[in-house]
BALOBA-1460 file (C-alpha; in Angstrom, 3 decimals):
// residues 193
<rec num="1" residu="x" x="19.448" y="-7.456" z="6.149"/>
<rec num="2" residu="x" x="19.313" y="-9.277" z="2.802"/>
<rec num="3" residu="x" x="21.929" y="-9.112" z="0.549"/>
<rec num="4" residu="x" x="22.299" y="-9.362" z="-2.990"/>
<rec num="5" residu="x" x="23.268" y="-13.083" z="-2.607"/>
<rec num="6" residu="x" x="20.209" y="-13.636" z="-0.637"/>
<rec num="7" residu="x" x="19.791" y="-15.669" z="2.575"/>
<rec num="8" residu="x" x="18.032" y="-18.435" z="1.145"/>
<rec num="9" residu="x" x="19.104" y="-21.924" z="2.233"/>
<rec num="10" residu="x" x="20.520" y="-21.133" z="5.522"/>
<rec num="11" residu="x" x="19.931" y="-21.790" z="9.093"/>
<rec num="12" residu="x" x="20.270" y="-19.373" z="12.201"/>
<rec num="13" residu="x" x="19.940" y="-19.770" z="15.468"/>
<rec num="14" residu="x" x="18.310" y="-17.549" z="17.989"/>
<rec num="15" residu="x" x="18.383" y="-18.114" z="21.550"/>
<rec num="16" residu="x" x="17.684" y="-21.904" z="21.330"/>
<rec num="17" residu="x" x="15.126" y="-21.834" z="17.821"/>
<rec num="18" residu="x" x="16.631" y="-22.593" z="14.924"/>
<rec num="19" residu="x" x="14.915" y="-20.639" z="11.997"/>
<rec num="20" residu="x" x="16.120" y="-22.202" z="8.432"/>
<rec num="21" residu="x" x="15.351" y="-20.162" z="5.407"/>
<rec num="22" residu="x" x="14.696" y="-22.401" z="2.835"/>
<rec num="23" residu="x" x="15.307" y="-22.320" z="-1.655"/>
<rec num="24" residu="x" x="13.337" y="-19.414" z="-2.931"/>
<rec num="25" residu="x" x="11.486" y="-22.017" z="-5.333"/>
<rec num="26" residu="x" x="9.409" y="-22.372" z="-1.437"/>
<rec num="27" residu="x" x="9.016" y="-18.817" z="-1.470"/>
<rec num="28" residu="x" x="8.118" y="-19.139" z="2.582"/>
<rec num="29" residu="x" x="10.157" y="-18.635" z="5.473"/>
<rec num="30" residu="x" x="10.223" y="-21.959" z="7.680"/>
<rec num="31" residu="x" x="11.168" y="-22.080" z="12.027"/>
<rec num="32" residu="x" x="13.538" y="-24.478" z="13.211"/>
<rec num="33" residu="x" x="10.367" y="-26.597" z="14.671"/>
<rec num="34" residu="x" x="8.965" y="-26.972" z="10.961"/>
<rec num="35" residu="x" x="6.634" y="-24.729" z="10.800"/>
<rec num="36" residu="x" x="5.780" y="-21.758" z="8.367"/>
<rec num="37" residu="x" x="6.855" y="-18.384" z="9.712"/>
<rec num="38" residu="x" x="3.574" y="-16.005" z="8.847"/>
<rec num="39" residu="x" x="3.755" y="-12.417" z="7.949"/>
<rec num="40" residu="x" x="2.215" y="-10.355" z="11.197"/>
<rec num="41" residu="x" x="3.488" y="-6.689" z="9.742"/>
<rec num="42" residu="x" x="5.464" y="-4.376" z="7.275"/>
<rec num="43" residu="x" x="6.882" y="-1.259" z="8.143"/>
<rec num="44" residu="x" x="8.142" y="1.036" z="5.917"/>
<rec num="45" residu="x" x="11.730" y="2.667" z="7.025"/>
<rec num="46" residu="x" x="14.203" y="4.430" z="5.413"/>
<rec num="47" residu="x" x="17.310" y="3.447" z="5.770"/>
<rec num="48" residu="x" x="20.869" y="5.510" z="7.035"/>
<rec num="49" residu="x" x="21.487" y="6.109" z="3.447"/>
<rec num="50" residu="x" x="17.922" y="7.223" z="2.225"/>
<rec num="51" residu="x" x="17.080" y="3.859" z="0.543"/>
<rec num="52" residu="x" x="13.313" y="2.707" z="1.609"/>
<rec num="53" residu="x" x="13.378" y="-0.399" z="3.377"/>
<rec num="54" residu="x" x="10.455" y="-2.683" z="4.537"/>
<rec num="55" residu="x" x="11.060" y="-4.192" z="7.997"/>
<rec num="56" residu="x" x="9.018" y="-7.556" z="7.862"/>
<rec num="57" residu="x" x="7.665" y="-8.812" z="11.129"/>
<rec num="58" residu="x" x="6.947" y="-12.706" z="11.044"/>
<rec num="59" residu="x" x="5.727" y="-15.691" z="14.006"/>
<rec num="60" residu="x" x="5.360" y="-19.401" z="13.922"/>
<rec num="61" residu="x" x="2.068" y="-19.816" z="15.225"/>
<rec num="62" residu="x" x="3.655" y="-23.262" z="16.576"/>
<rec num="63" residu="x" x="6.822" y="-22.389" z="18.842"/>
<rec num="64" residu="x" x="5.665" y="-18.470" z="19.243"/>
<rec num="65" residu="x" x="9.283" y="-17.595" z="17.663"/>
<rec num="66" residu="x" x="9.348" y="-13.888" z="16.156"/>
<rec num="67" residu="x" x="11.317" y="-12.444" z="13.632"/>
<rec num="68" residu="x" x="11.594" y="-9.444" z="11.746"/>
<rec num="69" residu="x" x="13.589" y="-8.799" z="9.066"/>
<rec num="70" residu="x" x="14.759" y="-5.894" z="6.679"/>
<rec num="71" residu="x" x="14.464" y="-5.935" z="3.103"/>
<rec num="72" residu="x" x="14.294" y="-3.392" z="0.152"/>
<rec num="73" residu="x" x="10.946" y="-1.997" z="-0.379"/>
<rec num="74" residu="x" x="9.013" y="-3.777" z="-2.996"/>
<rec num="75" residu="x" x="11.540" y="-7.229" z="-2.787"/>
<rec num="76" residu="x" x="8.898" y="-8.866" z="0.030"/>
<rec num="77" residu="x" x="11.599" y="-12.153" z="-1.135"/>
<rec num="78" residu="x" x="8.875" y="-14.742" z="0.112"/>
<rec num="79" residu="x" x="9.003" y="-13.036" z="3.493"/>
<rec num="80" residu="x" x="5.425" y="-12.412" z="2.839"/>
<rec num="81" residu="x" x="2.863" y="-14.994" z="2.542"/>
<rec num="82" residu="x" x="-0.480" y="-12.999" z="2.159"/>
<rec num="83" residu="x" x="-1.806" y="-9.761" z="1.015"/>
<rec num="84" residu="x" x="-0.185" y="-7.000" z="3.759"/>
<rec num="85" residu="x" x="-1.009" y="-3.456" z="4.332"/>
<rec num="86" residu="x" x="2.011" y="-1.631" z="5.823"/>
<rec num="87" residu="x" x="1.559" y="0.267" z="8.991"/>
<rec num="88" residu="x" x="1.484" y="3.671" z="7.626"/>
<rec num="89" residu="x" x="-0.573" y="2.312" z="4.630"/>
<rec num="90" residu="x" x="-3.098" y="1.470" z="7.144"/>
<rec num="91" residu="x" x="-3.039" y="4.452" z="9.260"/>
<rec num="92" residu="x" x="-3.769" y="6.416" z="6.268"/>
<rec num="93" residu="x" x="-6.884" y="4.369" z="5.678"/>
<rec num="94" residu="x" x="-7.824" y="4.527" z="9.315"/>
<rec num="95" residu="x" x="-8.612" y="8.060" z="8.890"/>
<rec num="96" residu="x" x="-10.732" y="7.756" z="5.819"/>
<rec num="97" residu="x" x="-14.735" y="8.511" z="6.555"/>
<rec num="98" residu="x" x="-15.980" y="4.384" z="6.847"/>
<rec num="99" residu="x" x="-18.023" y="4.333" z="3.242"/>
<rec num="100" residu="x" x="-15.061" y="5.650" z="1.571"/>
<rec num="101" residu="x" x="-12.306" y="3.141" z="3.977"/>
<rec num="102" residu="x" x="-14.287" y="0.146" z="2.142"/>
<rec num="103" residu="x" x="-14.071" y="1.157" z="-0.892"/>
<rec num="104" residu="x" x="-10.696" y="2.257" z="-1.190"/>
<rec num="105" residu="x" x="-9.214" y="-0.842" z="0.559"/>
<rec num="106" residu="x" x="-11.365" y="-3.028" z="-2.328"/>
<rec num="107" residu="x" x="-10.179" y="-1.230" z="-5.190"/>
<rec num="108" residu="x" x="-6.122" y="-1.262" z="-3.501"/>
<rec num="109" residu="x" x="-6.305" y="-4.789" z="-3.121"/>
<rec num="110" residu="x" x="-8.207" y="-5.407" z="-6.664"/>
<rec num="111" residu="x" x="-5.248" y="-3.607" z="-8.309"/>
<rec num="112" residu="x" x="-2.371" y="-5.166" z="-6.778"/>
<rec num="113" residu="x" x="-4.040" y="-8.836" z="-7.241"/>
<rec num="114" residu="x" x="-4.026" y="-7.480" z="-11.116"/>
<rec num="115" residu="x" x="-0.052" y="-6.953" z="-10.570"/>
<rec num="116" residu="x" x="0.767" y="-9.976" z="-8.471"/>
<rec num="117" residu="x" x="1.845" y="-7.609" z="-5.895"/>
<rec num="118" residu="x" x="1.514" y="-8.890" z="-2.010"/>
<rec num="119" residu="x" x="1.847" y="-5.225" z="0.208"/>
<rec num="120" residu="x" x="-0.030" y="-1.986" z="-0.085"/>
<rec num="121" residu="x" x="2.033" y="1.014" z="1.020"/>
<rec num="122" residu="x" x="1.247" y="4.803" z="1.732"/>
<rec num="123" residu="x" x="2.319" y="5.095" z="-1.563"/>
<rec num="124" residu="x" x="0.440" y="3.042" z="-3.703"/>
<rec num="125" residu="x" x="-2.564" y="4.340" z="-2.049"/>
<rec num="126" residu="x" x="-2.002" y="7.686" z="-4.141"/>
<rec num="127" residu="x" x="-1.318" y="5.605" z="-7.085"/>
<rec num="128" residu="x" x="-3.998" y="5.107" z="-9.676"/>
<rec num="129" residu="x" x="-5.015" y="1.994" z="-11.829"/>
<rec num="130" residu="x" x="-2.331" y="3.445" z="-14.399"/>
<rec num="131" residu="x" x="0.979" y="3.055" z="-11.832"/>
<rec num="132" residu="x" x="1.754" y="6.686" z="-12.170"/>
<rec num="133" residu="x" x="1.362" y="8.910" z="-8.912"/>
<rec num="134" residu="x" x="-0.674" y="11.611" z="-9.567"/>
<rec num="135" residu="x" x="0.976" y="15.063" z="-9.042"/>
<rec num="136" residu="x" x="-1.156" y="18.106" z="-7.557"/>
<rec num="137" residu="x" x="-0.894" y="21.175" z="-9.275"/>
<rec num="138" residu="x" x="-0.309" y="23.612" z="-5.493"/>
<rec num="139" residu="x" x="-3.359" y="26.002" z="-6.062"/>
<rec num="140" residu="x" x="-5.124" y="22.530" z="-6.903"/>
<rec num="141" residu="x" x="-4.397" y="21.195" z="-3.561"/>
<rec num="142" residu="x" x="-5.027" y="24.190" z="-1.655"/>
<rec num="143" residu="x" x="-8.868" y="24.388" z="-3.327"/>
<rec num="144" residu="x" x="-9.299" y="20.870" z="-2.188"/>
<rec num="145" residu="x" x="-8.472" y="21.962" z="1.499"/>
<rec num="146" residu="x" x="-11.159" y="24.009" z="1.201"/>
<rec num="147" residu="x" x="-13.567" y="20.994" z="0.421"/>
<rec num="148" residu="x" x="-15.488" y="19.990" z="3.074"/>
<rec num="149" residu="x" x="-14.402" y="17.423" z="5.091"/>
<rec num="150" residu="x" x="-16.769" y="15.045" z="4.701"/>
<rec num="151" residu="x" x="-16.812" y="15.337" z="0.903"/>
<rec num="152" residu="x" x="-12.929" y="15.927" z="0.508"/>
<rec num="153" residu="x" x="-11.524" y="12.217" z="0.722"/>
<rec num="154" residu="x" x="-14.765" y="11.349" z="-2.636"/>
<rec num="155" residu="x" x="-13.767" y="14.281" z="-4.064"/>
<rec num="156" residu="x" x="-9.425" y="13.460" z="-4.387"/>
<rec num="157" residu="x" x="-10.411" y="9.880" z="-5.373"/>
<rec num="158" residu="x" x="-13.193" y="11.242" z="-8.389"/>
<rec num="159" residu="x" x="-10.452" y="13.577" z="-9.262"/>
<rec num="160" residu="x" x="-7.877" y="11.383" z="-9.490"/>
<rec num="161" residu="x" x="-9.556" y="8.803" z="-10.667"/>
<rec num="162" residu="x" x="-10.964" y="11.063" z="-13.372"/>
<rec num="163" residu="x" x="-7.303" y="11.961" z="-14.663"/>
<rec num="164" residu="x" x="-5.862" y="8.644" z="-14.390"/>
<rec num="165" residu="x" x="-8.862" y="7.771" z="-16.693"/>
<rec num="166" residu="x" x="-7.695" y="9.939" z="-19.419"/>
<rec num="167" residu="x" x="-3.832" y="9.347" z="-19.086"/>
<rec num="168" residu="x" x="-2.793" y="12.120" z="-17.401"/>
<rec num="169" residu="x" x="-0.767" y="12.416" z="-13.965"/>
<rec num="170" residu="x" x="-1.816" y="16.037" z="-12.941"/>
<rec num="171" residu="x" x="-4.479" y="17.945" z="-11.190"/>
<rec num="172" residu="x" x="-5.321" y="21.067" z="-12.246"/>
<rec num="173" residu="x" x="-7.598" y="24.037" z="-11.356"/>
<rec num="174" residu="x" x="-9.103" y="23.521" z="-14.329"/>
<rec num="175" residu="x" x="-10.100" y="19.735" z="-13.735"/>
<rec num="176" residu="x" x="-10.992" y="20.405" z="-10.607"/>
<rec num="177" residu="x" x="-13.607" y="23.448" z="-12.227"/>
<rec num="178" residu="x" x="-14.435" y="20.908" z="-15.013"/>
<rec num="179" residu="x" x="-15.343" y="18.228" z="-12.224"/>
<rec num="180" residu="x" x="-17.317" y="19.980" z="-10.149"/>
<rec num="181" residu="x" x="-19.338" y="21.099" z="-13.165"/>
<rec num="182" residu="x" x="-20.086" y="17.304" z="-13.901"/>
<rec num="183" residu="x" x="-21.332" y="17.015" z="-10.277"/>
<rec num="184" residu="x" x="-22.915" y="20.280" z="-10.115"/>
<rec num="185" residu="x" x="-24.790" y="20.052" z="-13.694"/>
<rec num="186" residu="x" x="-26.332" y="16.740" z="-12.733"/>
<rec num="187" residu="x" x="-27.575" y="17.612" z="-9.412"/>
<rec num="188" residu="x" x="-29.379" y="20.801" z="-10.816"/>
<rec num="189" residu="x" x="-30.627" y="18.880" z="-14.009"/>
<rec num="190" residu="x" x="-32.068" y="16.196" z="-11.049"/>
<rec num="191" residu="x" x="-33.659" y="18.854" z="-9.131"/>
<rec num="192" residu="x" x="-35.595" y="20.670" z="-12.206"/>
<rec num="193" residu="x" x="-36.718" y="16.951" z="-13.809"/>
């Protein structure tokens, strides 16, 4: 566990490694046998006292030494040296239709370049270009379970992409009618032209 003191700038021994945690200013975790320690996972806990915690697994790629360490969610602390998609982050996109799996995973990653920001959780997943998680008005979300499956996953992003667009963090019946409309109007104006 890290503390508020940090554990930068000391050494620990595990069975016979030594892993040394260099100054921050390095901002990468270093084995015993001088080699970088790289970022193989985040999981996203919760800890005993409901604080979210990411559980970092690392390896040196030279010994084969693994580590995994807990810190607060969103402090990665230079345990993380490359863009990371937690576990449950990736499930999530796992069960997106392909087409819409590339997508999404282009416009996460775009985003959190933008904000200097090295792991994509569940959460930010449901958070728009604006930061704000977008709320579903119940009767909202039970229409969309309606949707068709195929179509469902297109039709949350347009939607929320479509409120996050004009400022908002809700969806309402009334976007939702307003939306399909849009989509509607266009596809009969194609067919009669």
């Amino acid at each position: 566990m890290v503390n508020e003191n940090g554990i930068f700038g000391q050494s620990f021994t595990i069975n016979h490694f030594t892993l040394n945690i260099e100054h921050w200013a390095q901002k990468m975790l270093t084995c015993g046998c001088g080699r970088w320690m790289h970022t193989e996972g985040v999981e996203e806990r919760v800890h005993g006292d409901g604080t979210p915690q990411w559980f970092i697994r690392t390896e040196c790629r030279g010994c084969g030494l693994r580590v995994g360490v807990d810190v607060p969610a969103g402090q990665p602390s230079g345990f993380v040296d490359r863009m990371m998609w937690t576990d449950d982050a990736i499930h999530r996109l796992d069960r997106m239709p392909p087409y819409l799996a590339l997508l999404v995973r282009s416009e996460v990653e775009q985003d959190l370049r933008i904000r200097g920001e090295l792991v994509v959780t569940y959460d930010i997943l449901h958070r728009p270009r604006t930061g704000e998680r977008i709320e579903w008005d119940p009767e909202a979300e039970r229409r969309l379970d309606r949707v068709p499956a195929p179509v469902r996953a297109m039709a949350r992003i347009e939607l929320e992409r479509t409120v996050a667009d004009r400022g908002g963090t809700r969806i309402t019946v009334a976007l939702m009618e307003e939306v399909k409309a849009r989509y509607f109007g266009m596809a009969a104006q194609k067919s009669e032209g």
